[in-house]
MIKOLNU-26624 format. One record per residue: residue number from 0; residue in one letter; x, y, z of N, C-alpha, C in turn. Coordinates in pm, whole numbers, plus 50000, padded with zeros to 5 digits. Layout:
N
(r NUM 'A' (X Y Z) (X Y Z) (X Y Z)),
...
# end
This chain:
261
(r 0 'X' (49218 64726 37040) (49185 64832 36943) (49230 64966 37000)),
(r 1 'X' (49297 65037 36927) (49335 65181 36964) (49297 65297 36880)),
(r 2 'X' (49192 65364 36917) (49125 65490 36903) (49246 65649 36840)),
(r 3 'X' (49400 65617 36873) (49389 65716 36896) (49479 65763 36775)),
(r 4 'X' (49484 65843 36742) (49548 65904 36553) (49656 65907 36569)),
(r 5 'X' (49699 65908 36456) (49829 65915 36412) (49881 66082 36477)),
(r 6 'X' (49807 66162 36414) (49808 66254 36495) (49823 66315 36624)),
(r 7 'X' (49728 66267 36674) (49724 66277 36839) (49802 66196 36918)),
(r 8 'X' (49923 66109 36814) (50051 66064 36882) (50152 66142 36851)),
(r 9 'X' (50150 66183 36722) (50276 66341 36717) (50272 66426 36818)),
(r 10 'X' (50118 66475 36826) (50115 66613 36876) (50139 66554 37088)),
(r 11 'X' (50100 66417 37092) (50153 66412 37278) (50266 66479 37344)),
(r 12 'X' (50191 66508 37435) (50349 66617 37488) (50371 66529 37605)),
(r 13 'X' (50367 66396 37667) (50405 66342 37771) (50415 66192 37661)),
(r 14 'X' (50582 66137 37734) (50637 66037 37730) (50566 65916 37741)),
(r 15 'X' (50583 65834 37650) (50531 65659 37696) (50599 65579 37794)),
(r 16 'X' (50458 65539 37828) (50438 65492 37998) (50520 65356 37982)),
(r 17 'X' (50680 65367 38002) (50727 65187 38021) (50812 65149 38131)),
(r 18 'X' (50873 65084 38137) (50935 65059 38255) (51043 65144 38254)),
(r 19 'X' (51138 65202 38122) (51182 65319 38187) (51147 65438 38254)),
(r 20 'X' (51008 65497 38223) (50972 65577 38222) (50971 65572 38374)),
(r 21 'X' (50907 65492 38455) (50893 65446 38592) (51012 65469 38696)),
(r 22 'X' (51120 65402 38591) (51289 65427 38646) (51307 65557 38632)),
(r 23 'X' (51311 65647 38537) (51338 65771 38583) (51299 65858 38656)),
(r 24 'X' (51135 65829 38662) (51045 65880 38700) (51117 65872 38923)),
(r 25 'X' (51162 65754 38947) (51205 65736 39081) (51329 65768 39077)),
(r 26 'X' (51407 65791 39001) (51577 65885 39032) (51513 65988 39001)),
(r 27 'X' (51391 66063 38940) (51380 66233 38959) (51330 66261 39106)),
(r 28 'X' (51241 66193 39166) (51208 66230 39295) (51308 66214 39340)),
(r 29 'X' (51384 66104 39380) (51498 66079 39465) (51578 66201 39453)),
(r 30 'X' (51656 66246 39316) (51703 66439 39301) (51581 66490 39390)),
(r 31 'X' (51467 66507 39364) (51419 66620 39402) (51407 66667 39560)),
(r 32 'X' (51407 66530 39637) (51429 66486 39786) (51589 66530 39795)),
(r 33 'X' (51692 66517 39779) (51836 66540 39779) (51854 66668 39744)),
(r 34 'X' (51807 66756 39609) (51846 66873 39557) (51756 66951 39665)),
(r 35 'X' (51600 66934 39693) (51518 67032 39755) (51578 67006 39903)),
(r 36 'X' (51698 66979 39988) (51725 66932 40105) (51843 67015 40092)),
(r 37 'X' (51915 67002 39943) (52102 67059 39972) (52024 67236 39990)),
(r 38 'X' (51959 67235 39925) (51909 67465 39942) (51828 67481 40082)),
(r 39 'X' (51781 67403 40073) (51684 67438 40235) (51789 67398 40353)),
(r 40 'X' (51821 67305 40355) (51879 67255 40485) (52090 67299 40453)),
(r 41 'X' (52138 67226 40335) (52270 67258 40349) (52303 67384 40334)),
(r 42 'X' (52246 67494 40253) (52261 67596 40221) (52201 67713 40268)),
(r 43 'X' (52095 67633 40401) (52071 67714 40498) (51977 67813 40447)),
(r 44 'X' (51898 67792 40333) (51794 67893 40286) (51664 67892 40354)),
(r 45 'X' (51649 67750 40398) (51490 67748 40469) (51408 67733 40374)),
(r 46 'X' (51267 67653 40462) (51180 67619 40326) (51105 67718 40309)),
(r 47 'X' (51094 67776 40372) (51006 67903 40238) (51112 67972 40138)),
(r 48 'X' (51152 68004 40170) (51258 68096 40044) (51299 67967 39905)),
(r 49 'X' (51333 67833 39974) (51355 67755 39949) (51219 67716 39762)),
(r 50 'X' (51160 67741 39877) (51045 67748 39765) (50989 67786 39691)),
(r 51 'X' (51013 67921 39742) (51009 68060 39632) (51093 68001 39504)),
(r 52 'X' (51194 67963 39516) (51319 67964 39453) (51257 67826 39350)),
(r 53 'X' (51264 67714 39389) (51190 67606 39317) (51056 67623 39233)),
(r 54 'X' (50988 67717 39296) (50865 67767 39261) (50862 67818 39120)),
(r 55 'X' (50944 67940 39094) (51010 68013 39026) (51101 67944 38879)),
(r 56 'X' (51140 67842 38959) (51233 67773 38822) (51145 67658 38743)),
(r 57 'X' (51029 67661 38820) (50943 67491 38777) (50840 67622 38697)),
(r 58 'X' (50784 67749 38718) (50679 67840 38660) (50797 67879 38486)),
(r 59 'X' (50927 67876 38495) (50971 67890 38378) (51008 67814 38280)),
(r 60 'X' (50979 67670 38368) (51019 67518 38278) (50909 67508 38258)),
(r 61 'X' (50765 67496 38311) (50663 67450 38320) (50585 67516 38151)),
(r 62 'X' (50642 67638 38141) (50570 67769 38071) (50684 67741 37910)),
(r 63 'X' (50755 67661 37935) (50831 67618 37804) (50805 67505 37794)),
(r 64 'X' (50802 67419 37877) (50695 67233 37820) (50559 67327 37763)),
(r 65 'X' (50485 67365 37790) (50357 67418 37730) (50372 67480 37622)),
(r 66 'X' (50507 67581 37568) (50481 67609 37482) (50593 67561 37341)),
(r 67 'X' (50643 67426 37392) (50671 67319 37317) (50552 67285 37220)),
(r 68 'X' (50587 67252 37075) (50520 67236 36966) (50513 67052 36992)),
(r 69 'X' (50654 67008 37054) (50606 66868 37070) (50670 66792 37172)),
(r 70 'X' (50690 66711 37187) (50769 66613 37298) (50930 66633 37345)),
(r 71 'X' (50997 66687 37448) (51118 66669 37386) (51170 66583 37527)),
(r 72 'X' (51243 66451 37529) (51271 66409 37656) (51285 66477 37781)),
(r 73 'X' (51416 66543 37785) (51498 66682 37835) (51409 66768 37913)),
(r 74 'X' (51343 66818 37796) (51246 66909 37903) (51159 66921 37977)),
(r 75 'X' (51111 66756 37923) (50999 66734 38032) (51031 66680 38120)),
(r 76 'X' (51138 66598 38135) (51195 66518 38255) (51301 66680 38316)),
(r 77 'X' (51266 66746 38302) (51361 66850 38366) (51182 66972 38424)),
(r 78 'X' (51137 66952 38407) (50987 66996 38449) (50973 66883 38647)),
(r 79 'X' (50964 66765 38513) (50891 66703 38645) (51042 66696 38772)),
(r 80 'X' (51143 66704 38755) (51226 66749 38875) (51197 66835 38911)),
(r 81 'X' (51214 66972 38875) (51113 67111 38880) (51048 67073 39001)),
(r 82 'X' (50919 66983 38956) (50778 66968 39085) (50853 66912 39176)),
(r 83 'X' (50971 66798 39111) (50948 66706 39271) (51130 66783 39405)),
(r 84 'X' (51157 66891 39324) (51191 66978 39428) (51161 67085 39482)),
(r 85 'X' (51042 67144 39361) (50945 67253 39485) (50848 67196 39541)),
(r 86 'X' (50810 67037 39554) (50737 66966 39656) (50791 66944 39761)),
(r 87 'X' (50919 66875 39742) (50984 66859 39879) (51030 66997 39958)),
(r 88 'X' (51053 67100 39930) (51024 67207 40032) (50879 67288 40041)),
(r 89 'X' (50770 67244 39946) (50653 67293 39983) (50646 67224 40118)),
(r 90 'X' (50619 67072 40112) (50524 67010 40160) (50662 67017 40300)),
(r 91 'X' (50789 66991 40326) (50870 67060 40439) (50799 67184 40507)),
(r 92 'X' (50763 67304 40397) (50745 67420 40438) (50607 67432 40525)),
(r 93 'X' (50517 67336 40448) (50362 67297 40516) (50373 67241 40663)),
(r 94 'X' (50440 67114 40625) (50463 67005 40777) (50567 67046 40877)),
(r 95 'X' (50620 67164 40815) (50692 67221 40965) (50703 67299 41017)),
(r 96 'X' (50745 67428 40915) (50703 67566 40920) (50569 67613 40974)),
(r 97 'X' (50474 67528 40903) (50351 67579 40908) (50262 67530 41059)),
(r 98 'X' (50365 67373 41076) (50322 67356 41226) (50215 67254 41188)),
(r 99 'X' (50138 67207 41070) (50070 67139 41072) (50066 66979 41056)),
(r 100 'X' (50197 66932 41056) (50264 66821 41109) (50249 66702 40930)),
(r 101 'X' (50265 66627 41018) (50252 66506 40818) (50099 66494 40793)),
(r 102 'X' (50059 66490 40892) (49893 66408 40860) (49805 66544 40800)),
(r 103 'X' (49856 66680 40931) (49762 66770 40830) (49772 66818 40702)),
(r 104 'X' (49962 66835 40657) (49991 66799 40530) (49945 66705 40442)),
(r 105 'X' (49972 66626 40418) (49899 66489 40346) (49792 66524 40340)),
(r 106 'X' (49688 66526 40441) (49546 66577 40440) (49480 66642 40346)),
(r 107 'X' (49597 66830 40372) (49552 66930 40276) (49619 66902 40149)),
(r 108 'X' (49725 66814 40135) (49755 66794 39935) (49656 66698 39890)),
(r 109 'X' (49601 66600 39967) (49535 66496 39918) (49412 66578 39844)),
(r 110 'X' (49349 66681 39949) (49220 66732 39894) (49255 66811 39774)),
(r 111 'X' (49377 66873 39767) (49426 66986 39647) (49426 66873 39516)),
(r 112 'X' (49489 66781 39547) (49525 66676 39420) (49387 66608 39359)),
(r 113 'X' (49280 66543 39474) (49184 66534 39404) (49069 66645 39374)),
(r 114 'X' (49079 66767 39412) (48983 66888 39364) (49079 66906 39206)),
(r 115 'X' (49226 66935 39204) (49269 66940 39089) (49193 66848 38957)),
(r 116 'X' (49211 66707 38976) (49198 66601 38898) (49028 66610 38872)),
(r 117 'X' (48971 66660 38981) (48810 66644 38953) (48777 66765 38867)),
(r 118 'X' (48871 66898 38895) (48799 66979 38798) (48860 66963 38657)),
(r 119 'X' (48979 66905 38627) (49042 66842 38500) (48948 66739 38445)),
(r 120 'X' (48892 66682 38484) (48788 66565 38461) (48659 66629 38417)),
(r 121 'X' (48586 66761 38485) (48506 66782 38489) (48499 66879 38329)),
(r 122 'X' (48659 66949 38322) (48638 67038 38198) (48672 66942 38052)),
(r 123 'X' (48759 66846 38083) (48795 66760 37969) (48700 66657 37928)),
(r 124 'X' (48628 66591 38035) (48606 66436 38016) (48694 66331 38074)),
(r 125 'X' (48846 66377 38121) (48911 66249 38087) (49045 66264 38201)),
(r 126 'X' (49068 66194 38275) (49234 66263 38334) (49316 66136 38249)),
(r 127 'X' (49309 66119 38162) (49401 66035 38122) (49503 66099 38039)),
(r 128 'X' (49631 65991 38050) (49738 66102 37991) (49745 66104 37864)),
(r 129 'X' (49676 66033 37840) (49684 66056 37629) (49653 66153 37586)),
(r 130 'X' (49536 66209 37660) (49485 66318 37653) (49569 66481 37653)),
(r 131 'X' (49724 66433 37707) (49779 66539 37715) (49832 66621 37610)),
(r 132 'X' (49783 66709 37489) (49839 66769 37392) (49792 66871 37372)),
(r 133 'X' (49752 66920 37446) (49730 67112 37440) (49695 67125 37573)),
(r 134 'X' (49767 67290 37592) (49775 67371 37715) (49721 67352 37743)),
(r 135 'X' (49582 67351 37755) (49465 67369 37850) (49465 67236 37939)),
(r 136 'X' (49462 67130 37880) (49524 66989 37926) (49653 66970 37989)),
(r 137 'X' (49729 67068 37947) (49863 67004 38011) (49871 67122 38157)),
(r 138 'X' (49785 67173 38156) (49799 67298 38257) (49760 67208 38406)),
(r 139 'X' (49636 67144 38370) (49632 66999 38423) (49669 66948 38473)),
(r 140 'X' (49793 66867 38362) (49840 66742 38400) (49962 66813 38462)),
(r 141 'X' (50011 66943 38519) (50140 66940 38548) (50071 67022 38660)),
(r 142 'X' (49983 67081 38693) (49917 67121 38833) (49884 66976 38956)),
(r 143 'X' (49813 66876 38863) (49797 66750 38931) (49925 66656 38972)),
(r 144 'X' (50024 66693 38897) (50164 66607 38921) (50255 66717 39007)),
(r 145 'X' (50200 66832 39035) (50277 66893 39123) (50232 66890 39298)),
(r 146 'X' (50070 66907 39284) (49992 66795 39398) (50048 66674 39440)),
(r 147 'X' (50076 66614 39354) (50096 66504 39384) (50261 66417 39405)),
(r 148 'X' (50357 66547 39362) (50483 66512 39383) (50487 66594 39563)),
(r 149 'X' (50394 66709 39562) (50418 66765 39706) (50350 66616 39836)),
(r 150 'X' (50222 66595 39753) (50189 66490 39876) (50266 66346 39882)),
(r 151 'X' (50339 66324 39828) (50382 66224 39815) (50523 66235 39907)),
(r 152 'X' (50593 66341 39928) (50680 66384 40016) (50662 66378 40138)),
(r 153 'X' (50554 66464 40176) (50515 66423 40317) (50428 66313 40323)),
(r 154 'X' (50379 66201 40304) (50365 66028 40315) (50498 65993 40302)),
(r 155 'X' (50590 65998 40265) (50734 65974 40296) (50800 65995 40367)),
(r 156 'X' (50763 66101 40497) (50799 66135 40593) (50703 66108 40687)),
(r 157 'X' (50591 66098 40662) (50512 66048 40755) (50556 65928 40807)),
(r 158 'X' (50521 65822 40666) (50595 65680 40686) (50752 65664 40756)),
(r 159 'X' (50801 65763 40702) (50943 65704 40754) (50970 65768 40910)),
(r 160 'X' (50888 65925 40929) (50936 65958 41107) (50789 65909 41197)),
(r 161 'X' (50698 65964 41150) (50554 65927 41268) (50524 65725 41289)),
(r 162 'X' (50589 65685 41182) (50548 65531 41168) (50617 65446 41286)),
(r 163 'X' (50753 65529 41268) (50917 65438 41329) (50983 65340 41207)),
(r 164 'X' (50884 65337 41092) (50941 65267 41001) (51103 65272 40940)),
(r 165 'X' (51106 65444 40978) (51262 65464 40936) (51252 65487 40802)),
(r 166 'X' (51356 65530 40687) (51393 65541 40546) (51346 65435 40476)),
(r 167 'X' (51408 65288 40570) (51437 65189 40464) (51288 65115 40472)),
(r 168 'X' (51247 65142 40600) (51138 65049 40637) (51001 65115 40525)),
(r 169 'X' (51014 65251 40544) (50932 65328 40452) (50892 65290 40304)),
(r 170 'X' (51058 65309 40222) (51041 65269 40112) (51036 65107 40142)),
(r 171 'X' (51069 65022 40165) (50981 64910 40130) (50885 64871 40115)),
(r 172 'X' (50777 64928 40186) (50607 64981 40208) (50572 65036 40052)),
(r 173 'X' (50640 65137 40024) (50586 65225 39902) (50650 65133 39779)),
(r 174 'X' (50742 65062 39789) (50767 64964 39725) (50703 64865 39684)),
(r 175 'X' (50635 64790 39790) (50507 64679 39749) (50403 64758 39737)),
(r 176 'X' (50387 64832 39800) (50232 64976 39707) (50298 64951 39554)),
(r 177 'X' (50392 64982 39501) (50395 64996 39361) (50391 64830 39311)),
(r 178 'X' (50449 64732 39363) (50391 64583 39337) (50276 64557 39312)),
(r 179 'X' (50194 64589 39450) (50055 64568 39402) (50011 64635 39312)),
(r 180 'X' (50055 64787 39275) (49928 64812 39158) (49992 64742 39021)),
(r 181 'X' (50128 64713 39005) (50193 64649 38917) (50121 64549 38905)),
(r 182 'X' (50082 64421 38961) (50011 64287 38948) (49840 64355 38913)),
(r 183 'X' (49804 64483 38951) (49679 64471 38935) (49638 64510 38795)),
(r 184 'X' (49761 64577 38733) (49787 64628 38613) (49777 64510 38503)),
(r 185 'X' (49849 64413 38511) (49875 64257 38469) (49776 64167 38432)),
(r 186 'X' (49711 64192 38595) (49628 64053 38619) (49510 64117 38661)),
(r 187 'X' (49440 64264 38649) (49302 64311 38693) (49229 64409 38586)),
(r 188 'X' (49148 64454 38598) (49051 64507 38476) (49034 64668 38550)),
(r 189 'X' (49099 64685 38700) (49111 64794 38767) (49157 64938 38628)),
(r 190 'X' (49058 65003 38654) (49088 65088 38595) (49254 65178 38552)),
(r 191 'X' (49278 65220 38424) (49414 65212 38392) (49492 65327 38432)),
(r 192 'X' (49388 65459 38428) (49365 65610 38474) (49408 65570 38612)),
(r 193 'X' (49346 65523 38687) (49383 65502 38876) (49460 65438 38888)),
(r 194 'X' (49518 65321 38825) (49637 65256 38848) (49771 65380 38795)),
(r 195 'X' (49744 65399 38685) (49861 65547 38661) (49925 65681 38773)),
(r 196 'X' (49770 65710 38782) (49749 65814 38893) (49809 65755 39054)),
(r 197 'X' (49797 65691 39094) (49820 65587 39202) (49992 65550 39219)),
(r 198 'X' (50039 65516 39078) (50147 65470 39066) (50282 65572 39066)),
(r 199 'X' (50203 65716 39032) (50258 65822 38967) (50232 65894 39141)),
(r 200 'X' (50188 65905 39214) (50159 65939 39366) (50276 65848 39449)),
(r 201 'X' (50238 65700 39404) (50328 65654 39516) (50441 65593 39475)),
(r 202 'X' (50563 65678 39342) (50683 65698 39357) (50741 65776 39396)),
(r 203 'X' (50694 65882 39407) (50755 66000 39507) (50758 65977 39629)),
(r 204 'X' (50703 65908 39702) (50715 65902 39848) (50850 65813 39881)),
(r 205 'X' (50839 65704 39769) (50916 65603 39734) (51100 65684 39700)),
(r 206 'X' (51106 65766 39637) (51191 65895 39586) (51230 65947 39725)),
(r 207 'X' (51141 65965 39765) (51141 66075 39870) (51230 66003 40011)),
(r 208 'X' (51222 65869 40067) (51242 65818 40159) (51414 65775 40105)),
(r 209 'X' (51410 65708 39983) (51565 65689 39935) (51629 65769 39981)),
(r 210 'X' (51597 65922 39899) (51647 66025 39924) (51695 66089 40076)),
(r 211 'X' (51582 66049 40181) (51659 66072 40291) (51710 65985 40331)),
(r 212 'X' (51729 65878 40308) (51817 65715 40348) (51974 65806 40297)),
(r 213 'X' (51995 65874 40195) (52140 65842 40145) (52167 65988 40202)),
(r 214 'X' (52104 66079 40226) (52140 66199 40287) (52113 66281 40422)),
(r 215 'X' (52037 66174 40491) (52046 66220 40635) (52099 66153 40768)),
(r 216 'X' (52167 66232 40868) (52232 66184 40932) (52262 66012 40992)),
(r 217 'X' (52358 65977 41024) (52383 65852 41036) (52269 65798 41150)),
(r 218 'X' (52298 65949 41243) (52182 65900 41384) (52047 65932 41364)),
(r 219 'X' (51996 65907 41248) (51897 65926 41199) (51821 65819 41123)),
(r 220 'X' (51910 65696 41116) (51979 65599 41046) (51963 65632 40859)),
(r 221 'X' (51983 65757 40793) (52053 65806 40674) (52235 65728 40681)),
(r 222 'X' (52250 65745 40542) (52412 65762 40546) (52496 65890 40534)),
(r 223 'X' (52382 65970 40580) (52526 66069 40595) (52602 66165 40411)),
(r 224 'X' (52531 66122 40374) (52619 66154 40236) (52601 66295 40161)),
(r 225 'X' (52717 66347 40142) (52669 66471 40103) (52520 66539 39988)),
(r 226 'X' (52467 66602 39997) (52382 66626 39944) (52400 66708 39807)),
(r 227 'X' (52456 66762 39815) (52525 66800 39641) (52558 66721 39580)),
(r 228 'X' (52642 66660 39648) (52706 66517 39541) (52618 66428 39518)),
(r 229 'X' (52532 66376 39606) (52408 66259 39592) (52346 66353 39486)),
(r 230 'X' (52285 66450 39432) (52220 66542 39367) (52307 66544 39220)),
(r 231 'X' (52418 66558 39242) (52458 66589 39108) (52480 66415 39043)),
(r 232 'X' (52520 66293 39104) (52493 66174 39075) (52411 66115 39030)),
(r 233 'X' (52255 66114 39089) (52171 66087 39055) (52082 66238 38925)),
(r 234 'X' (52160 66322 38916) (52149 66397 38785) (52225 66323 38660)),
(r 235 'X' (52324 66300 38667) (52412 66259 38595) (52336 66102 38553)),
(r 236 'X' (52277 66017 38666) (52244 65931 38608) (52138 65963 38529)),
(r 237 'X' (52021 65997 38582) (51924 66079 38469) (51937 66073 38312)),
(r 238 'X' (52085 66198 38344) (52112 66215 38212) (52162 66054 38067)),
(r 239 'X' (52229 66011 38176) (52275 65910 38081) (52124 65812 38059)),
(r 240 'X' (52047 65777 38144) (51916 65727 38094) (51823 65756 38002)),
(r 241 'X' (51842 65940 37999) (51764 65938 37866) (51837 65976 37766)),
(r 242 'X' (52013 65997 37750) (52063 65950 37635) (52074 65773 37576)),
(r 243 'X' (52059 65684 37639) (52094 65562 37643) (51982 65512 37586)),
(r 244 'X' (51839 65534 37677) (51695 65474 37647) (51631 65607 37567)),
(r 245 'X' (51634 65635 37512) (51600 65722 37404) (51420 65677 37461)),
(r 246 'X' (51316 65808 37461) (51193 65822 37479) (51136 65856 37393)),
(r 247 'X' (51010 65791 37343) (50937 65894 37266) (50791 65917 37307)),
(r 248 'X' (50682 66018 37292) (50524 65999 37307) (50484 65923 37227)),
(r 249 'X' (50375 65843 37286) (50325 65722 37242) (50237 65719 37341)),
(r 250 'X' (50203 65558 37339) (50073 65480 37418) (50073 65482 37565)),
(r 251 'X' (49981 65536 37615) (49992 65576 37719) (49856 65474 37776)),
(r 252 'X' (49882 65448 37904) (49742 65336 37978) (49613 65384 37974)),
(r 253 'X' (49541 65492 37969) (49444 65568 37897) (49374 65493 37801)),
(r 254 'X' (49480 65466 37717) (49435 65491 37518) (49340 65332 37581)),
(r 255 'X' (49400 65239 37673) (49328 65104 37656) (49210 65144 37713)),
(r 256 'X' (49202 65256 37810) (49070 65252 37887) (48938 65323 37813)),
(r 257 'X' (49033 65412 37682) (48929 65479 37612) (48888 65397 37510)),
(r 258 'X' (48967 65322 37494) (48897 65206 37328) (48755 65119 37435)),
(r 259 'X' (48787 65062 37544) (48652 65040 37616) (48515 65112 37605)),
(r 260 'X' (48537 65220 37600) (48429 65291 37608) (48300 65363 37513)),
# end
């Protein structure tokens, strides 16, 4: 049974949750790991400025998804790159600049992401994404996905330099993290909100480790590959994914957890 109107599926301003959505969702981090690396590191800006700069372009995308009347692929998948390249030089700018290494990073986004989500919960009722169709909600859902594209960067670096796991060893880890909540999704009654939230946390790290697999040094074991070009590739693929798989708002894992209730 589904609760939720005809209405309140026009007016959604976030995409239905399917297996494309998932796929793009891991070539935008993967850009955002590659693009937030070619300005800080190839272009020699450094991560603070670095971030200023990302900061700046995600506060003018962010402020036009909000004042979108309705869904438009494009802009929201051009938002959430937005976060997941002023994460990867936040959470750079935190864990290195700042001296406070991966763990105290991770640490301090983990607490930002769930104080975010608890006071979204606390003013709505609900962190679920169905719920997303007016500002006040989406102010929310794109503060909590920016938490959570920054912490998810450094657990990707955690995993891949403090572990020894390496790039590849990394993402395989964040890889069966997304298996398991996949089977628990399937085959468990685990709530649909935490499996989302969970799933939506640990592709970016997943993003994030690719991303330095194909663009950092060989003796690093990366390949070496230029970082503009890996950036404008995995843009390009983007693009052809959401001309090809055409998106629309719809049913989101929420709507099942709210007809429960």
């Amino acid at each position: 049974m589904n609760f939720a109107t005809n209405q309140d599926l026009q007016r959604s301003k976030v995409p239905e949750v399917t297996l494309v959505f998932w796929s793009i969702k891991i070539l935008a981090t993967t850009l955002g790991e590659t693009g937030g690396d070619a300005v800080s590191m190839s272009m020699n800006l450094g991560y603070a400025l670095s971030s200023c700069i990302f900061i700046g372009i995600f506060v003018v995308a962010v402020t036009a998804q909000i004042s979108a009347k309705a869904f438009h692929p494009l802009l929201y998948w051009f938002v959430v790159v937005a976060t997941t390249t002023a994460g990867t030089t936040m959470a750079d700018f935190a864990d290195r600049s700042l001296g406070i290494g991966y763990t105290g990073g991770s640490s301090l986004l983990l607490i930002c992401l769930l104080a975010t989500l608890g006071l979204w919960r606390g003013a709505t009722g609900s962190i679920s994404v169905d719920t997303v169709n007016s500002p006040k909600v989406e102010m929310f859902y794109w503060a909590a996905i920016t938490f959570s594209q920054t912490l998810g960067t450094a657990l990707g670096d955690w995993m891949a330099d403090s572990t020894g796991l390496g790039y590849e060893g990394g993402a395989l880890v964040f890889g069966a993290g997304l298996a398991v909540v996949a089977a628990a999704y399937y085959w468990t009654n685990v709530s649909r909100v935490t499996l989302f939230w969970t799933a939506f946390i640990l592709t970016r790290p997943l993003g994030a480790t690719v991303g330095d697999f194909l663009d950092k040094p060989v003796s690093n074991g990366g390949l070496a590959l230029s970082r503009p070009l890996a950036s404008a590739i995995l843009a390009a693929f983007i693009l052809v994914c959401l001309l090809v798989l055409p998106q629309r708002a719809g049913s989101h894992p929420g709507q099942a957890e709210a007809s429960r209730k």
